[in-house]
C-alpha positions in Angstrom: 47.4 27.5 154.0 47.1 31.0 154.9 50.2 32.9 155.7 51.2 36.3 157.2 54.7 37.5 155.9 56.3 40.2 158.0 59.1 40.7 155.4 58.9 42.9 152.1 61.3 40.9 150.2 59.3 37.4 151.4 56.4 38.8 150.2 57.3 39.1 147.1 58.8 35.7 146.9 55.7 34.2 147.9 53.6 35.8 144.9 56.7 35.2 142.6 56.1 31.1 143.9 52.8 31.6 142.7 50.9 32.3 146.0 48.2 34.9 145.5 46.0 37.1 147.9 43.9 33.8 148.8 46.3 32.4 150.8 49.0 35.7 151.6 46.8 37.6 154.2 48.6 39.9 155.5 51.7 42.0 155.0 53.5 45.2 156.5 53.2 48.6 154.7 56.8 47.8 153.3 55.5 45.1 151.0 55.1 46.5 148.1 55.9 43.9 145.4 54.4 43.3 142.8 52.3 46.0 143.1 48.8 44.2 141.6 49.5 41.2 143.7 50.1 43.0 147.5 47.1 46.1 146.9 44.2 43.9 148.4 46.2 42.5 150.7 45.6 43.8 154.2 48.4 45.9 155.8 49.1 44.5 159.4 51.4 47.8 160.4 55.7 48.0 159.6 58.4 45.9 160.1 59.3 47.4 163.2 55.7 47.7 164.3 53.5 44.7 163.7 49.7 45.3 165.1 49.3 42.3 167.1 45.4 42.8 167.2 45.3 42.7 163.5 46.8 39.6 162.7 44.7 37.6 165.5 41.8 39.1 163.7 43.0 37.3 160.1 43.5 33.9 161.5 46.8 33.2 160.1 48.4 29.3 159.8 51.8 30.6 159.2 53.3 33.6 159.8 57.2 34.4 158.4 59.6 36.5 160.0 63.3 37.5 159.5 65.5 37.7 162.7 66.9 41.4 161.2 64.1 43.0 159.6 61.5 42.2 162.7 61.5 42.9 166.4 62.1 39.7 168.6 59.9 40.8 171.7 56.8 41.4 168.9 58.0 37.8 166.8 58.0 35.9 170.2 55.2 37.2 171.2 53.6 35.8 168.2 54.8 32.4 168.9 52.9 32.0 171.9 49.5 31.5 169.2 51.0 30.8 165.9 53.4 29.2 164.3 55.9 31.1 162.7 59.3 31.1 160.7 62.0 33.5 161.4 63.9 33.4 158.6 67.8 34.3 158.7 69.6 35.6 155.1 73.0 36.7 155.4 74.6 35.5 152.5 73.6 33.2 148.8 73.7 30.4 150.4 70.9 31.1 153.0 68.7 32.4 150.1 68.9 29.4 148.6 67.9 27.7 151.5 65.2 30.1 152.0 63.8 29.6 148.3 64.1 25.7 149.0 61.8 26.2 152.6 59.2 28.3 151.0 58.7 25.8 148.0 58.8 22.9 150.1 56.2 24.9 152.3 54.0 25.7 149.9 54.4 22.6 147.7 56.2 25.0 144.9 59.4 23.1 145.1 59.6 23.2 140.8 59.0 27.3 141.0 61.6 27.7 143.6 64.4 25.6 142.1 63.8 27.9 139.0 64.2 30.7 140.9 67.6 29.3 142.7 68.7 28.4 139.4 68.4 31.9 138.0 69.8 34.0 140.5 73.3 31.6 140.2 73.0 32.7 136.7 72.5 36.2 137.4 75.3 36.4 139.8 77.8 34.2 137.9 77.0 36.4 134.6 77.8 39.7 135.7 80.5 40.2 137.4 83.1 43.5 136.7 86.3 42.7 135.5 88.3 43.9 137.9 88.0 44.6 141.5 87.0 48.0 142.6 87.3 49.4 145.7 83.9 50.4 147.2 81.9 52.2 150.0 77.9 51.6 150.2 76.0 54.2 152.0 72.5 52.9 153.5 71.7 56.3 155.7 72.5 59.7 156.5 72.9 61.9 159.9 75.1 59.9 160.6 76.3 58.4 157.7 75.9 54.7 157.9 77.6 51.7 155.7 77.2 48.0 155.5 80.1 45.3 157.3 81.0 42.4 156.2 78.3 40.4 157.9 75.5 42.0 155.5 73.9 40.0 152.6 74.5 43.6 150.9 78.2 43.1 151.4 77.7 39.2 149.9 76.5 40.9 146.9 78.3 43.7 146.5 81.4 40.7 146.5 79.3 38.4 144.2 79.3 40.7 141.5 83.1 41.8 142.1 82.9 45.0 144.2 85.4 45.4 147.2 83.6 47.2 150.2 86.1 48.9 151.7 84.8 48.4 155.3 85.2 45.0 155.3 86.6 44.7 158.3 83.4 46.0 159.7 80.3 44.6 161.3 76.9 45.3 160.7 76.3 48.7 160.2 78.7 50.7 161.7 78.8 54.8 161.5 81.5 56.7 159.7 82.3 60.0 159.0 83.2 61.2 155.7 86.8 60.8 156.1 86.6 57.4 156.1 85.6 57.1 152.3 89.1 58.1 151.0 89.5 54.5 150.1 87.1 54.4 148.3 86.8 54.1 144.2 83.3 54.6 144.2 80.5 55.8 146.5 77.5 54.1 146.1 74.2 56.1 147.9 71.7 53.4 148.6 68.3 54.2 147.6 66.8 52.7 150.9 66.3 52.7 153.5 67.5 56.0 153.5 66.0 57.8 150.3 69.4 59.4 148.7 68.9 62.0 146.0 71.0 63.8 143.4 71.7 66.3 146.3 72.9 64.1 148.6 75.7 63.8 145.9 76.4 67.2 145.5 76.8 67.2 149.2 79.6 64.5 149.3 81.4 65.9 145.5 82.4 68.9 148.3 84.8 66.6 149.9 85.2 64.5 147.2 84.9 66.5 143.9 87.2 63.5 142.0 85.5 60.4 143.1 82.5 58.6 141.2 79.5 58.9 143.8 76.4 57.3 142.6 73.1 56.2 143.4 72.1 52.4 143.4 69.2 50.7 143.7 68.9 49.3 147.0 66.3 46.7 146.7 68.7 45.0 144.4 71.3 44.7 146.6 69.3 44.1 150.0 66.3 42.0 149.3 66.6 38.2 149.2 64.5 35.7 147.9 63.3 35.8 144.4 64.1 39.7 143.9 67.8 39.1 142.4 66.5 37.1 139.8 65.1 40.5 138.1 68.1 42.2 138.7 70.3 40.7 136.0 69.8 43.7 133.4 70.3 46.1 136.4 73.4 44.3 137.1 75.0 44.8 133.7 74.3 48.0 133.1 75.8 49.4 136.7 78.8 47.5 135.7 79.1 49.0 132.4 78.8 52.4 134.0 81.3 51.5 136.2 83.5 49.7 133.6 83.6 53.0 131.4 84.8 55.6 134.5 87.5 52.8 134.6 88.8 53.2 131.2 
């Protein structure tokens, strides 16, 4: 079967399944996992930007989609020719799921369990002792944080971090007032690319608080990606662990 996946963090599940560059055809410029597996793998534009022209010129079987990451007009589009999967991951239990569907898809239903049964692991075998109050920052200009309706905000709460903006949807904007609350401010490192300044930036208002950058992919991509986070995992909480003591 050859497949098209319009999602970076799919992509990379599909390779970690076992799929190689024989049957994953296409991918955006976004995909970049792992790195030997996606390089001769032709780019089929962004997320946001799919070149339609391109993929009818690879002759794809399947294509997969996620309802966030991908823009319905270009996705339906698609359907009119192909048949295609928009996927849907807001929390554990729809990666899972998602796992599940790819392996039964692909007949890699062992691969996938293995995968499921890791990431419980991973989540179940770091968590911080106690809860700590936090506030994730995904972009800048305006400042933008996650709600409680994110699978960032799923795993922030897996692993025992309280986002203070809980009571939030989606991605709202705040202003830098808002983070009083917060323990710790964590600086996402996509999709906006925060850097050491941007902390020196926020230590003006805040020069007491614990601001910090984390890696984003391992809080925001789904599928297999979690499963290679567990080492991440514990260290951050033993960073954070030690400013509590």
């Amino acid at each position: 079967m050859k497949v098209i996946s319009l999602v970076p963090s799919i992509t990379e599940a599909l390779f970690d399944l076992g799929l190689t560059e024989n049957e994953i055809i296409g991918r955006t410029k976004f995909c970049i996992h792992p790195s030997e597996g996606v390089k001769n793998v032709p780019v089929i534009g962004g997320t946001k930007n799919i070149n339609i022209d391109k993929i009818k010129a690879l002759h794809p079987d399947l294509i997969l989609a996620n309802k966030e990451e991908n823009v319905k007009e270009q996705v339906e589009s698609l359907m009119n020719d192909y048949k295609v999967i928009v996927t849907n991951v807001e929390n554990i239990e729809d990666n899972y799921y998602l796992l599940k569907t790819l392996g039964n898809i692909f007949n890699k239903e062992e691969k996938a369990q293995c995968f499921n049964l890791k990431i419980y692991d991973v989540l179940n075998e770091t968590k911080i002792n106690s809860n700590i109050k936090v506030a994730y920052l995904i972009w800048k200009n305006p400042y933008m944080t996650i709600g409680s309706d994110t699978f960032i905000h799923k795993i922030l709460g897996e692993i025992g971090f309280e986002n203070i903006f809980k009571d939030r949807k989606r991605y709202p904007v705040i202003e830098t007032e808002d983070l009083a609350d917060a323990e710790i401010i964590m600086l996402s490192s996509e999709p906006f690319p925060f850097k050491e300044k941007h902390i020196e930036e926020l230590k003006i208002v805040y020069p007491d608080k614990k601001i910090m950058i984390v890696d984003g992919e391992a809080f925001s991509w789904y599928g297999t990606h979690i499963a290679k986070c567990e080492s991440y995992f514990k260290e951050l909480i033993a960073e954070v662990e030690a400013i509590k003591m």
